[in-house]
C-alpha positions in Angstrom: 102.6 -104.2 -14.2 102.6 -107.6 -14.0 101.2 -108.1 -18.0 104.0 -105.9 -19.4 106.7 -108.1 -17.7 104.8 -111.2 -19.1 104.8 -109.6 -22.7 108.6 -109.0 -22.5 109.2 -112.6 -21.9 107.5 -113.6 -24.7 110.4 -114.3 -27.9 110.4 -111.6 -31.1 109.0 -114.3 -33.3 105.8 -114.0 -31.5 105.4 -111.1 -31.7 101.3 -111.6 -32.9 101.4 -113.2 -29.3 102.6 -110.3 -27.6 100.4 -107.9 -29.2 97.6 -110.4 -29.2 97.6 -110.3 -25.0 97.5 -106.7 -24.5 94.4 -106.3 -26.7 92.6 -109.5 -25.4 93.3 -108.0 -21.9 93.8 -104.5 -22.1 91.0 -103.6 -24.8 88.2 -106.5 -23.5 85.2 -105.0 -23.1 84.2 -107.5 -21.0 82.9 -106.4 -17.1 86.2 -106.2 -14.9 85.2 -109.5 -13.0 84.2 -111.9 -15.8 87.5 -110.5 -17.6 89.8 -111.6 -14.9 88.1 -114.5 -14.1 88.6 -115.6 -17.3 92.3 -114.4 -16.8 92.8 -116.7 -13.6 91.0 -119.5 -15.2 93.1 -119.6 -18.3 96.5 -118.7 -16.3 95.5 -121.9 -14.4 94.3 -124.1 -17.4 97.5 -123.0 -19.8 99.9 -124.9 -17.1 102.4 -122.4 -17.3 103.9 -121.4 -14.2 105.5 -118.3 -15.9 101.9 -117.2 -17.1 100.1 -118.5 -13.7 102.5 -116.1 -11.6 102.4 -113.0 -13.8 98.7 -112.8 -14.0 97.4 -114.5 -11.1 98.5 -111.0 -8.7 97.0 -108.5 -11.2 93.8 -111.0 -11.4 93.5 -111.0 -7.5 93.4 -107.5 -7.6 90.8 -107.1 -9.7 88.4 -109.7 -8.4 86.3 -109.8 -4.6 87.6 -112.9 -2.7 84.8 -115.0 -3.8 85.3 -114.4 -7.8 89.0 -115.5 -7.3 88.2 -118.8 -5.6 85.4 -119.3 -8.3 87.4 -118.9 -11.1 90.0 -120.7 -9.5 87.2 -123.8 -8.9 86.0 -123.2 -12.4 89.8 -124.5 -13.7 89.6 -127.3 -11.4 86.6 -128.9 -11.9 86.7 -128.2 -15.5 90.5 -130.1 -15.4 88.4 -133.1 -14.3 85.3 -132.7 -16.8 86.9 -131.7 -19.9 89.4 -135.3 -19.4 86.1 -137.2 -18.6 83.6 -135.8 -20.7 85.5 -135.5 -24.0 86.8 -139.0 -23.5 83.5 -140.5 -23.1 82.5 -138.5 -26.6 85.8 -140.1 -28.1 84.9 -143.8 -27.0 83.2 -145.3 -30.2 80.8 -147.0 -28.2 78.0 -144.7 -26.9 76.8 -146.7 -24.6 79.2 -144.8 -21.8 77.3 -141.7 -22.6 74.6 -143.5 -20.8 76.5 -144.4 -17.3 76.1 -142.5 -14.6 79.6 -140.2 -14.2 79.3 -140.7 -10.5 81.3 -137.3 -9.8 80.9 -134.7 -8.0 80.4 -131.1 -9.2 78.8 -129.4 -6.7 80.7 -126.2 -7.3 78.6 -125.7 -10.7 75.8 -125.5 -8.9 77.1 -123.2 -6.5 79.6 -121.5 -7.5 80.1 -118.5 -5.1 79.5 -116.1 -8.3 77.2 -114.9 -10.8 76.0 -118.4 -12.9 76.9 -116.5 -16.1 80.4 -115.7 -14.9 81.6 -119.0 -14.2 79.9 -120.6 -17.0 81.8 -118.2 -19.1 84.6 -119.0 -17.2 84.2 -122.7 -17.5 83.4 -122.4 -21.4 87.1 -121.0 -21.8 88.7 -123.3 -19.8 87.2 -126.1 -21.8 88.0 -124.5 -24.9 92.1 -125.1 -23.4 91.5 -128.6 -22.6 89.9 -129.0 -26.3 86.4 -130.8 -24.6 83.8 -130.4 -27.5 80.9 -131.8 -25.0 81.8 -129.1 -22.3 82.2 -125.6 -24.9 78.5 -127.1 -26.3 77.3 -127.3 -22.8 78.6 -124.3 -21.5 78.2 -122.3 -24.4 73.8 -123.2 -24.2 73.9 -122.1 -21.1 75.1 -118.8 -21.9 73.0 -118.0 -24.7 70.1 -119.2 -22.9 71.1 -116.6 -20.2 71.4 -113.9 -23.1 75.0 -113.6 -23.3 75.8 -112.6 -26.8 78.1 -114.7 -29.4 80.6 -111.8 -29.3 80.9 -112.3 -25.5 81.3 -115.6 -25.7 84.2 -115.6 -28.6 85.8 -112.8 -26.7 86.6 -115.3 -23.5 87.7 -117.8 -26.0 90.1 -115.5 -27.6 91.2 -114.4 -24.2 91.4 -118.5 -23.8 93.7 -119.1 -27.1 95.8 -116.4 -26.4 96.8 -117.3 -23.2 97.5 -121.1 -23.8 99.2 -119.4 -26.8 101.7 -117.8 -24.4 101.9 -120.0 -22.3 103.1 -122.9 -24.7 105.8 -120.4 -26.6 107.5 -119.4 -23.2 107.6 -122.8 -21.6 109.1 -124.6 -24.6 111.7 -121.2 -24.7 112.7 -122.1 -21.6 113.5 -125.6 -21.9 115.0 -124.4 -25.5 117.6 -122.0 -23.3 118.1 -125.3 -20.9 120.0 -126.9 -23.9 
């Protein structure tokens, strides 16, 4: 299993982390598809190539064709709004709030999945790329849908803990390079 080898790779004195990403994946009571969306997103978001090809197999598995190309769409478009949309809410002057962003981000409307999913998968990805606009935004939407507060925490746990990993391995391996 693809998890187990990434938990190995991760160094003794993170060991929190370790234990951290079996339970976030392995004990989520999330539905199997908005779990491993959120897994694929995440893998995507962290930049880790270590983390990317450990989960991505196990995350294709586990989703229909559409959900992996959704969640796959949710990292990318949330890699261009999360840099836009948090930098126009760190500009002091509001007035760029009130230009038209001129992109386009058609695959929120139509996203090949369930709305929820990919907002939920969108939300965590955000919450990666540290875009306050995009977790409020997302995270309306998905209470207006219903989804419950505990839902919503547990993708951004799955979210922390992967970036987590995915930060600890890469700067062990340029560590080793020394």
């Amino acid at each position: 299993m693809a998890l187990d080898e990434l938990k190995s790779a991760i160094p003794d004195f993170a060991k929190d982390l370790k234990l951290n990403l079996g339970s976030v994946i392995g004990n989520s009571e999330l539905p199997q598809q908005q779990l491993w969306g959120t897994v694929l997103a995440c893998a995507i978001a962290s930049r880790s190539p270590k983390v990317l090809r450990e989960l991505e197999p196990e995350a294709k598995a586990n989703l229909s064709a559409e959900a992996y190309t959704a969640a796959k769409s949710a990292a990318a478009i949330m890699a261009m709004n999360n840099v836009f949309y948090r930098t126009r809410h760190l500009l002091s002057d509001p007035e760029y709030g009130n230009l038209r962003a001129g992109l386009r981000m058609n695959v929120i409307g139509k996203p090949g999945v369930e709305k929820v999913d990919f907002e939920l998968w969108s939300l965590a990805v955000s919450a990666i790329n540290g875009c306050g606009q995009c977790l409020d935004s997302h995270e309306q939407v998905l209470r207006k849908a219903g989804v419950d507060r505990e839902t919503i925490q547990e993708a951004v746990k799955i979210a922390s803990v992967i970036q987590a990993v995915g930060v600890t391995i890469e700067a062990e391996a340029v560590l080793a390079e020394q």
